[in-house]
KOLNUDO-25453 format. One record per residue (C-alpha): z, y, x; residue in one letter; residue number from 1. Coordinates in Angstrom, 3 decimals, always signed. Each point is the difference from the previous one (the first is absolute). Layout:
BEGIN
Z; Y; X; a; NUM
...
REM end
This chain:
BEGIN
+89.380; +105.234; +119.816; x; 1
-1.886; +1.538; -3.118; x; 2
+1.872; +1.909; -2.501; x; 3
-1.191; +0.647; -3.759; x; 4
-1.495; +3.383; +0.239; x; 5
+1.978; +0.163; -3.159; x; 6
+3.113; -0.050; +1.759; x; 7
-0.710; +3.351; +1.619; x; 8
+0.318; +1.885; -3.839; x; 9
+2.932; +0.867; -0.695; x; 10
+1.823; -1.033; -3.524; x; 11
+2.607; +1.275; -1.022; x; 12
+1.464; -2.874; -1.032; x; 13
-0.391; -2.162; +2.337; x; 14
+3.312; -1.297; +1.943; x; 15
+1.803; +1.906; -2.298; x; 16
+1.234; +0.417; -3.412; x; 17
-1.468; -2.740; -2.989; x; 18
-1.199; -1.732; +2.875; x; 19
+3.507; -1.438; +0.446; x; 20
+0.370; -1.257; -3.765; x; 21
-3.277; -1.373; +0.626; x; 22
+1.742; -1.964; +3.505; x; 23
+2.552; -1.525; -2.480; x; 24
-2.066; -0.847; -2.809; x; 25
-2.360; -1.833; +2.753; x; 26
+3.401; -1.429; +1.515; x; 27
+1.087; -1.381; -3.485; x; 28
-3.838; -1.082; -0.315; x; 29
+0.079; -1.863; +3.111; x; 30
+3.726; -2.102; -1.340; x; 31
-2.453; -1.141; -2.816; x; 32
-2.747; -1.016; +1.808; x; 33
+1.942; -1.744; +2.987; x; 34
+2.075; -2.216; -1.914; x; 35
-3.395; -1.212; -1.990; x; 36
-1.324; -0.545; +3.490; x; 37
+3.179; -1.175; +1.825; x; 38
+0.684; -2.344; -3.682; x; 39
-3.208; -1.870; +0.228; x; 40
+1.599; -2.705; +1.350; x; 41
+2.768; -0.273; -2.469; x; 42
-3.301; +0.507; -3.022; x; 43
-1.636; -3.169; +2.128; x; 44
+3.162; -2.111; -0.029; x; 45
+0.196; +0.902; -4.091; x; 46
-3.479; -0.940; -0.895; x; 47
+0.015; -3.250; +1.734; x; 48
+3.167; -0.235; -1.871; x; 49
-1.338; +0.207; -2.868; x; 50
-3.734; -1.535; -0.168; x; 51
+0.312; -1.880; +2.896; x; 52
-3.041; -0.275; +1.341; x; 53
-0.801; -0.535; +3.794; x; 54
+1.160; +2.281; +2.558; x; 55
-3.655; +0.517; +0.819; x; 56
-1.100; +1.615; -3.459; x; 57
+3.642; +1.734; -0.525; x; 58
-0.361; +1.668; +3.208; x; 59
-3.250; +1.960; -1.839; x; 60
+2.271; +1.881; -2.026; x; 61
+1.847; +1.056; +2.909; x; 62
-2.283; +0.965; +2.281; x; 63
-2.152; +1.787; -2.487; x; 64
+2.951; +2.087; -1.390; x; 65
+0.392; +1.142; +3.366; x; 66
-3.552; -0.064; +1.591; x; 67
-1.345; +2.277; -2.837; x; 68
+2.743; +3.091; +1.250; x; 69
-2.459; +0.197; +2.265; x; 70
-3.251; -1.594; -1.996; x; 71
+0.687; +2.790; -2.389; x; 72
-0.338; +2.598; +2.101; x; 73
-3.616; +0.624; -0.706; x; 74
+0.651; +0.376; -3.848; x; 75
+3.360; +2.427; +0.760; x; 76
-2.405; +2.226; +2.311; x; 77
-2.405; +0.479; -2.677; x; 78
+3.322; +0.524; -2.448; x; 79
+1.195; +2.949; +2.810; x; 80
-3.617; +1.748; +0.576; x; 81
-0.322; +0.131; -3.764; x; 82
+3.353; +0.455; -1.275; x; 83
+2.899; +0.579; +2.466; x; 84
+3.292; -1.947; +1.088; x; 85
+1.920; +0.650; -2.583; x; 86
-2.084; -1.794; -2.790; x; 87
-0.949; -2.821; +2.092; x; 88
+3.906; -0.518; +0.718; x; 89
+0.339; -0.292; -4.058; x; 90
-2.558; -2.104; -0.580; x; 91
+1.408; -2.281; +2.688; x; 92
+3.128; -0.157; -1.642; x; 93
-1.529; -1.072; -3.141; x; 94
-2.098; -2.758; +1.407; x; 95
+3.059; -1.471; +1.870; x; 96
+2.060; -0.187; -2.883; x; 97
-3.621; -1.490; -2.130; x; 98
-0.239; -2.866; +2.950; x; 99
+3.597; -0.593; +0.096; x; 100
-0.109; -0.201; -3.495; x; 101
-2.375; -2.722; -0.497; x; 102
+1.585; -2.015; +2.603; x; 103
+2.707; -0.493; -1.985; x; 104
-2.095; -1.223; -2.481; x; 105
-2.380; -2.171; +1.971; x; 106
-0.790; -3.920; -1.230; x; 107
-1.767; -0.469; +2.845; x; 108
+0.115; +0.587; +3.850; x; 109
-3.928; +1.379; -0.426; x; 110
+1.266; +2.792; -2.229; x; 111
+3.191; +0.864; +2.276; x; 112
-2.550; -0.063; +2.684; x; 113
-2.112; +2.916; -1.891; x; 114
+2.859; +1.815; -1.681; x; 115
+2.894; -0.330; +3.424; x; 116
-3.148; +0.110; +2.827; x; 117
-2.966; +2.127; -1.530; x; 118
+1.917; +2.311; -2.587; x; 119
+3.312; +0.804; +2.075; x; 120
-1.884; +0.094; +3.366; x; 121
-1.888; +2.193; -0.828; x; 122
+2.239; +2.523; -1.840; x; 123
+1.676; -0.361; +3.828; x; 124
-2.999; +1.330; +1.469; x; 125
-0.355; +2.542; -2.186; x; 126
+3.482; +1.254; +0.039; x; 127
+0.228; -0.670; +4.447; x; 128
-3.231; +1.692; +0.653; x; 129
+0.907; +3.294; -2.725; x; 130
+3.684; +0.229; +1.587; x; 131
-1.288; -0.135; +3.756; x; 132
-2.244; +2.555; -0.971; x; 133
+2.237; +2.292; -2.230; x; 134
+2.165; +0.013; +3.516; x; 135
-2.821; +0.906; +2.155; x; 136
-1.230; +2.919; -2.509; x; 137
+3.516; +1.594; +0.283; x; 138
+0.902; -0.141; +4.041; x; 139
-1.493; +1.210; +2.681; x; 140
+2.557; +0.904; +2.984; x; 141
+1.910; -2.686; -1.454; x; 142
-2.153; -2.663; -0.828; x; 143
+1.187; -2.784; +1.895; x; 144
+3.606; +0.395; -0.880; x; 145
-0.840; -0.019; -3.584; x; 146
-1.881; -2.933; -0.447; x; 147
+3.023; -1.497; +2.240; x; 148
+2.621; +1.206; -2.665; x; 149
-2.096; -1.190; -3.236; x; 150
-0.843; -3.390; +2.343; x; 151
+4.021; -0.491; +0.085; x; 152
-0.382; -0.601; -3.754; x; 153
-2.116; -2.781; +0.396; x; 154
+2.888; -1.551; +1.809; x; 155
+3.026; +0.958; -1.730; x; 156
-2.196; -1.565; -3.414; x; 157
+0.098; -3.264; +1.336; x; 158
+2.975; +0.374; +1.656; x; 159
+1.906; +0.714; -3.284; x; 160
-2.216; -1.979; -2.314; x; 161
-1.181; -3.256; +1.389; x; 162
+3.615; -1.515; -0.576; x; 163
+0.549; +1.500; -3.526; x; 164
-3.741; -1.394; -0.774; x; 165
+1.383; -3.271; +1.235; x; 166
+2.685; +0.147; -2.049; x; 167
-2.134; +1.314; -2.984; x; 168
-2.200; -3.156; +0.339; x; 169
+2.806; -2.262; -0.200; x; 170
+1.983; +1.121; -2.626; x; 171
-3.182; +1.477; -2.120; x; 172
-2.167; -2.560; +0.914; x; 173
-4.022; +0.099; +1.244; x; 174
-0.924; +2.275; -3.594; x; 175
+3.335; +2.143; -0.681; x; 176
-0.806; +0.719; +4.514; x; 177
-3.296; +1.319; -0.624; x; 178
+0.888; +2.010; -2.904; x; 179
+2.800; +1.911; +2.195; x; 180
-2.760; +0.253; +2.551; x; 181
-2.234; +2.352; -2.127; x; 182
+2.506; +1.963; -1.261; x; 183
+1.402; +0.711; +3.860; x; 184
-3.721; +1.076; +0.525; x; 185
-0.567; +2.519; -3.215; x; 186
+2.458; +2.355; +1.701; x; 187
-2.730; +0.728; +2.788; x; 188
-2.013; +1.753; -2.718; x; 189
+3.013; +2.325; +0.116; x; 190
+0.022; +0.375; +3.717; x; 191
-3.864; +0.648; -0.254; x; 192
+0.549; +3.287; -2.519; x; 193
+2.361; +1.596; +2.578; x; 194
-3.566; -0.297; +1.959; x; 195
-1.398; +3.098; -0.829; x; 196
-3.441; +1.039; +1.944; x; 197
+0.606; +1.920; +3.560; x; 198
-2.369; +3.157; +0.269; x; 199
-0.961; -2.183; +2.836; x; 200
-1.373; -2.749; -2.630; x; 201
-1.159; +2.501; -2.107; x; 202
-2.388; +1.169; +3.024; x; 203
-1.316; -3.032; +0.329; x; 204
-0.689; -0.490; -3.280; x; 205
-1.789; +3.107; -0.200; x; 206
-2.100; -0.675; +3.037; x; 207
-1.293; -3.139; -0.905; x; 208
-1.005; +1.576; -3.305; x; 209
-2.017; +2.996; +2.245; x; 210
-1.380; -2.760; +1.868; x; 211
-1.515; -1.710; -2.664; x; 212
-1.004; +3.093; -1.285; x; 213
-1.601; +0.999; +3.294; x; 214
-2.187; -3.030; -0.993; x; 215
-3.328; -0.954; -2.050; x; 216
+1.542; -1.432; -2.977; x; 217
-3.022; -1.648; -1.529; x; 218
-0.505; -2.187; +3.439; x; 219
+3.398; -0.246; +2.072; x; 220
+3.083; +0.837; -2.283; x; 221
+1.091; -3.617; -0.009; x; 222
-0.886; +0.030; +3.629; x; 223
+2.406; +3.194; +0.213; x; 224
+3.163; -1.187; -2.282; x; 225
-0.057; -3.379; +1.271; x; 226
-2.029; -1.498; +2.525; x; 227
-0.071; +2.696; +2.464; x; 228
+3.651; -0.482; +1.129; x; 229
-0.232; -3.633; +0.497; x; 230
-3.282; +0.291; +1.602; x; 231
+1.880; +3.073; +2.857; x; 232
+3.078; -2.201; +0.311; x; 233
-1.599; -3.719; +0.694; x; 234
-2.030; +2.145; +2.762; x; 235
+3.175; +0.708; +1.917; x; 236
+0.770; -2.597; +2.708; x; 237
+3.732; +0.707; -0.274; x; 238
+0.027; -0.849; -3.683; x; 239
-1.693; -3.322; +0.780; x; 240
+2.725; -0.821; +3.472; x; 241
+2.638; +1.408; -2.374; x; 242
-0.947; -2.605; -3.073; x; 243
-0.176; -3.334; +1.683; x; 244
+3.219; +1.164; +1.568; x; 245
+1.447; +0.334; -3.355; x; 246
-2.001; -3.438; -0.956; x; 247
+2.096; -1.578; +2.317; x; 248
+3.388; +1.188; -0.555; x; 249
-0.392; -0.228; -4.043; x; 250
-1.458; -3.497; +0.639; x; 251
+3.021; -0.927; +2.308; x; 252
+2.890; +1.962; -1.348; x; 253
-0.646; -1.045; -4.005; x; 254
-0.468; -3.986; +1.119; x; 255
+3.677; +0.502; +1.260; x; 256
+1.322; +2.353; -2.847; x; 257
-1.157; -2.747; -2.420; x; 258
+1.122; -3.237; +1.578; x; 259
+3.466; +1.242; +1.508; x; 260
+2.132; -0.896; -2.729; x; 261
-1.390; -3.929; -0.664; x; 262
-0.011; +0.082; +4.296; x; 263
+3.752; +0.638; -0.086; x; 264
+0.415; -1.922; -2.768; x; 265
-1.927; -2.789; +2.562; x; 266
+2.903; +0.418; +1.660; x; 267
+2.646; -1.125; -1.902; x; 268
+1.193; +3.164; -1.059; x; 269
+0.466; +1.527; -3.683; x; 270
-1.882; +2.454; -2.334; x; 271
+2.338; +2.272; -0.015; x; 272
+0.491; +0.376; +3.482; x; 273
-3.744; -0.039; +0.644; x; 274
-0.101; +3.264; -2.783; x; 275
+3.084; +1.766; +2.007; x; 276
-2.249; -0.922; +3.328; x; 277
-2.420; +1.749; -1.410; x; 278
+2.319; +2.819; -0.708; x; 279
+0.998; +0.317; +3.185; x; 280
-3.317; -0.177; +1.204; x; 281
-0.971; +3.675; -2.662; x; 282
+3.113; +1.410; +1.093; x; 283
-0.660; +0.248; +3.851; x; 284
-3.494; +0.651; -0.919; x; 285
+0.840; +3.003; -1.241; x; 286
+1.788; +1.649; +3.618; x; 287
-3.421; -1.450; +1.535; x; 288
-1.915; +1.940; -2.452; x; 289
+1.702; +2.807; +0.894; x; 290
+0.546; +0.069; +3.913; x; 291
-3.764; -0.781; -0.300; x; 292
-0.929; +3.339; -2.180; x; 293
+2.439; +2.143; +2.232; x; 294
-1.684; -1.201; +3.413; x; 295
-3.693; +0.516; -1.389; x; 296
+1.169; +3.787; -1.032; x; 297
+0.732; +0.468; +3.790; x; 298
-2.986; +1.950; +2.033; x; 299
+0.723; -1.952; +2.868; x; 300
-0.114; -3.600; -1.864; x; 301
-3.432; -1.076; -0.247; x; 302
-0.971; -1.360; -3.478; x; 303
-1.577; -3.326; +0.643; x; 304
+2.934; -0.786; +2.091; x; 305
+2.395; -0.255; -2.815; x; 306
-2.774; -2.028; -2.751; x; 307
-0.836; -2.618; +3.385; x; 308
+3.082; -0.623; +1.654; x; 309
+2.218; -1.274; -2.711; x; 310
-2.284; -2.815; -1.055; x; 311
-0.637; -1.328; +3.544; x; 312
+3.599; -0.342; +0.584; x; 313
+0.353; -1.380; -3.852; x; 314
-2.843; -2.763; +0.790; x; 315
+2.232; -1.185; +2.942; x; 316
+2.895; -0.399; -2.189; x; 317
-1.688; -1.863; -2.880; x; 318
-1.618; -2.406; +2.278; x; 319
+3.543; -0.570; +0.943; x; 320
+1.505; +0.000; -2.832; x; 321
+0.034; -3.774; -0.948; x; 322
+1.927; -0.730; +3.271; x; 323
+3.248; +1.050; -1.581; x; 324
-0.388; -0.181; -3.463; x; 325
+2.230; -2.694; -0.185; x; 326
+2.666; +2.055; -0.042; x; 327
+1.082; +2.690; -2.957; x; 328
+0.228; +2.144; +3.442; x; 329
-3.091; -0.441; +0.865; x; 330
-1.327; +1.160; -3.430; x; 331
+2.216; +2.941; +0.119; x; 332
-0.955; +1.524; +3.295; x; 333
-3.892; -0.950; -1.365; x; 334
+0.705; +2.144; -3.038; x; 335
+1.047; +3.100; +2.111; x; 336
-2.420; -0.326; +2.999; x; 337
-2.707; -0.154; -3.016; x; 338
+1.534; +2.286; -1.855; x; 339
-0.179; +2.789; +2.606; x; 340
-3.304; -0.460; +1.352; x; 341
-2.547; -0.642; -2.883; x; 342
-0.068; +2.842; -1.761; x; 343
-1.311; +2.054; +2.651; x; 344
-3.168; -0.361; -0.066; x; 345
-0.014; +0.581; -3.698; x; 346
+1.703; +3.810; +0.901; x; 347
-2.648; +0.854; +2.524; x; 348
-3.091; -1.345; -1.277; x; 349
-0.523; +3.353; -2.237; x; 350
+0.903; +2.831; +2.938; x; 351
-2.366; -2.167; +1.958; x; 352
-2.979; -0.050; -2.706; x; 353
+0.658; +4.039; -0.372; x; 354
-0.425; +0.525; +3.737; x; 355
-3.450; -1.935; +0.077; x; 356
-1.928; +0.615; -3.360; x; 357
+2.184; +3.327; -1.185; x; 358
+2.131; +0.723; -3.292; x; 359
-2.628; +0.239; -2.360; x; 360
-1.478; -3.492; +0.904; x; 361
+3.612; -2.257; -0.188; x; 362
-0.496; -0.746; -3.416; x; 363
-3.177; -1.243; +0.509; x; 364
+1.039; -1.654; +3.553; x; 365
+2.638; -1.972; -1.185; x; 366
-1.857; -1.105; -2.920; x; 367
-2.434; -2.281; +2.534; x; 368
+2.916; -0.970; +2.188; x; 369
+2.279; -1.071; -2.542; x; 370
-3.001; -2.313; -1.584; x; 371
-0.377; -1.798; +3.143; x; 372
+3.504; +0.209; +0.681; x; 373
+0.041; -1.881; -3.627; x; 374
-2.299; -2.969; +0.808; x; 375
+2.500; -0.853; +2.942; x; 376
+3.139; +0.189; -2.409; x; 377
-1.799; -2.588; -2.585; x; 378
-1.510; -1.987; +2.995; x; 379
+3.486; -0.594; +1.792; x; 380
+1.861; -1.288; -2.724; x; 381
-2.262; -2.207; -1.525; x; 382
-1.150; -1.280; +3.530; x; 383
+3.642; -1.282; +1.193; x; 384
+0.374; -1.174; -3.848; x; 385
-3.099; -2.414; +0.651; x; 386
+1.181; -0.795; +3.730; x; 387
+3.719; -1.273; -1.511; x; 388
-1.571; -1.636; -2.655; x; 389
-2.473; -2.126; +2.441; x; 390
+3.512; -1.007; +1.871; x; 391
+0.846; +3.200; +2.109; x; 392
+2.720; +1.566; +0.044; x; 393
+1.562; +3.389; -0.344; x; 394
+0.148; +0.503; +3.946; x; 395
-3.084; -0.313; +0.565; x; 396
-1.051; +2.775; -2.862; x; 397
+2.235; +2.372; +1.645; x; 398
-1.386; -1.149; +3.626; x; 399
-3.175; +1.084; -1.420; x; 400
+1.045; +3.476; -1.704; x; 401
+1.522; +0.759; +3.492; x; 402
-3.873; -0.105; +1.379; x; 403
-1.346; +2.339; -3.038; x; 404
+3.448; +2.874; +0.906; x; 405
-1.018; -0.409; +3.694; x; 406
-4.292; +0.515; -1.187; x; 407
+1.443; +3.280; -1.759; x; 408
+1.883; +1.341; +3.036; x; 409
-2.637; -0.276; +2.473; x; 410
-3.191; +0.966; -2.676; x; 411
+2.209; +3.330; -0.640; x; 412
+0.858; +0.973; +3.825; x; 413
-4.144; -0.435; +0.264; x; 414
-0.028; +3.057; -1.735; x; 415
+1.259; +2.327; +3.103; x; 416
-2.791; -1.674; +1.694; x; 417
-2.522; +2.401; -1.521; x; 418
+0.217; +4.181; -0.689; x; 419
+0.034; +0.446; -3.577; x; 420
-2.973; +1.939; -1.048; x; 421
+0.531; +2.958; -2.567; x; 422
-0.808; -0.702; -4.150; x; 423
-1.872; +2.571; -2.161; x; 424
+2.320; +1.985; -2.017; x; 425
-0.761; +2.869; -2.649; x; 426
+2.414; +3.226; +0.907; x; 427
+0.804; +2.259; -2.908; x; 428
+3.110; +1.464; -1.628; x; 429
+0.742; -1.124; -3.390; x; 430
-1.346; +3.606; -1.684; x; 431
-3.329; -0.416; +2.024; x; 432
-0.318; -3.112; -1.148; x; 433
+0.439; +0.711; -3.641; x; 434
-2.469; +2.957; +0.527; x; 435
-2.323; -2.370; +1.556; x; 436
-0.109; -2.246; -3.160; x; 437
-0.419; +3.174; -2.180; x; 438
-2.972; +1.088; +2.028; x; 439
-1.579; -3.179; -0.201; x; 440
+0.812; -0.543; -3.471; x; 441
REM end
């Protein structure tokens, strides 16, 4: 497998030191950001609540709010190569809260759709993208385990929130909820100060500054801030496997995020017990997260093992899934299987992105994947919203997200089908780099 040829410099701050503060601020981060994501359902079951519209044009809110974590990636790339993580965390807490905000105060299922779907989602994919990559900036040796531990807060935030949002919308109702939503998500601006820049980051920065240097700036320096990147990156076969295997799983895994709770509610059971579900569901998501993040930081474990395996046994237990959900036990043993496996993918995705186009080109990487990876989570929603409204039904939505999971699994094992081939990367030390901007200065 290719490594970043920036992983062979050594920092001396990497795996050590700040870099832990920077593990728990990105932990805390993730708590934020996974009960928005895990929540969505609860947000969908409030605004139809309280515009009632059809399930149809509700389900737009949803799956944008979610669908533009990864839609957004673009914009929080550009944020990172320009900036670094740590502003593009605040800002991200700032929109949320804005979005959030104006939910509260929406007339009109339109504006909820532009202030809950366009606003909040994307302050998600600012703040997902800028926290995966604060992680990845600060490990090396132990990469993997990292983004496993700051992946655990993902589900311990819906695990502890979903009920008490629940509860919030009930006794607060659809406005007072949303208000107690933004104010949850201002304290990620606090989590993104604790981010300070790894010399790591700092290296990068610098190089992509002598690169564009390096460069004509009358004809190309567009060409050399912005374009270039994409234009390496889209090149690379891996990147293209890699996003419609993410395409896939976003498309599947957000249509049955968004629907659960009115599917168990399908079922004769309650709100509340769909929200504790749910719960259950972030807390065993969180020992999945992890076992996943320890095996990937074995030598002997193969990457692409851990991000394919999961979903192809999770695509076998949603197509089952309708056979016993009938039963509360049914529901419950759902909640865990789904629980353990799903998150996964999510771990691995970045050590597997470093291995094939390098350190200094994740950013950038994850920026295309998580914008196709975006048009699946809008897609799948609002598809099995328009396939219950023309008389299906809810079992048939999730028969149909089981396909997309399996899609993922097999598009991502393609990728040990091919050697990966090595990237372009500049090589300097953080004094010749600054020496190489004076000289061309």
């Amino acid at each position: 497998m290719f490594d970043s040829k920036e992983d062979n410099l050594n920092f001396r701050d990497i795996d050590r030191g700040w870099a832990w503060i920077v593990l728990i601020a990105c932990f805390f981060s993730f708590c934020i950001l996974g009960n928005a994501q895990f929540s969505v359902g609860i947000m969908h079951a409030a605004l139809l609540e309280k515009h009632g519209a059809s399930l149809a044009v509700t389900s737009w809110a949803g799956a944008l709010h979610v669908a533009l974590v990864s839609l957004a990636a673009p914009l929080s790339t550009l944020l990172l190569n320009r900036f670094n993580c740590r502003l593009a965390m605040v800002i991200s807490s700032l929109l949320y809260a804005l979005g959030y905000i104006l939910t509260a105060f929406s007339p009109h299922i339109i504006v909820s759709i532009i202030s809950c779907g366009i606003i909040a989602g994307t302050a998600g994919g600012i703040g997902y993208t800028a926290t995966i990559v604060a992680i990845n900036f600060s490990f090396r040796k132990h990469r993997n385990l990292a983004t496993g531990i700051a992946h655990i807060g993902i589900g311990l935030g819906s695990s502890a929130f979903a009920p008490l949002m629940e509860i919030a919308r009930s006794y607060y109702g659809t406005s007072g909820f949303f208000f107690i939503v933004a104010g949850m998500n201002l304290h990620m601006a606090v989590c993104g100060m604790a981010c300070f820049p790894s010399q790591l980051e700092k290296h990068i920065q610098i190089t992509r500054r002598v690169d564009a240097l390096k460069n004509d700036y009358a004809t190309s320096s567009c060409l050399s801030n912005v374009c270039q990147p994409y234009a390496t990156i889209i090149r690379n076969r891996y990147v293209w496997l890699l996003s419609i295997s993410l395409f896939s799983y976003c498309l599947g895994i957000y249509l049955v995020g968004l629907h659960l709770p009115s599917f168990i509610a399908s079922k004769g059971f309650s709100a509340i017990q769909a929200a504790s579900l749910i719960s259950l569901m972030g807390f065993f998501s969180a020992f999945g997260r992890l076992t996943a993040g320890v095996l990937g930081n074995m030598e002997f474990v193969n990457d692409m093992t851990v991000y394919a395996v999961p979903p192809l046994i999770l695509s076998v237990v949603i197509f089952t899934y309708p056979l016993f959900s009938n039963a509360l036990a049914g529901h419950i043993a759902f909640a865990v299987i789904f629980g353990l496996l799903f998150g996964s993918l999510f771990v691995m995705y970045q050590s597997v992105n470093v291995h094939y186009v390098g350190i200094k080109n994740l950013s950038v990487a994850l920026g295309v994947e998580f914008m196709v990876c975006g048009i699946g989570g809008i897609i799948g929603p609002v598809l099995a919203g328009l396939l219950i409204d023309m008389g299906g039904s809810y079992e048939l939505s999730l028969q149909l997200a089981g396909v997309f999971i399996l899609l993922a699994s097999i598009t991502g094992l393609l990728t040990l089908c091919f050697k990966p081939t090595k990237t372009p990367n500049v090589i300097c030390s953080i004094d010749d780099a600054e020496l190489s901007m004076k000289t061309n200065e």
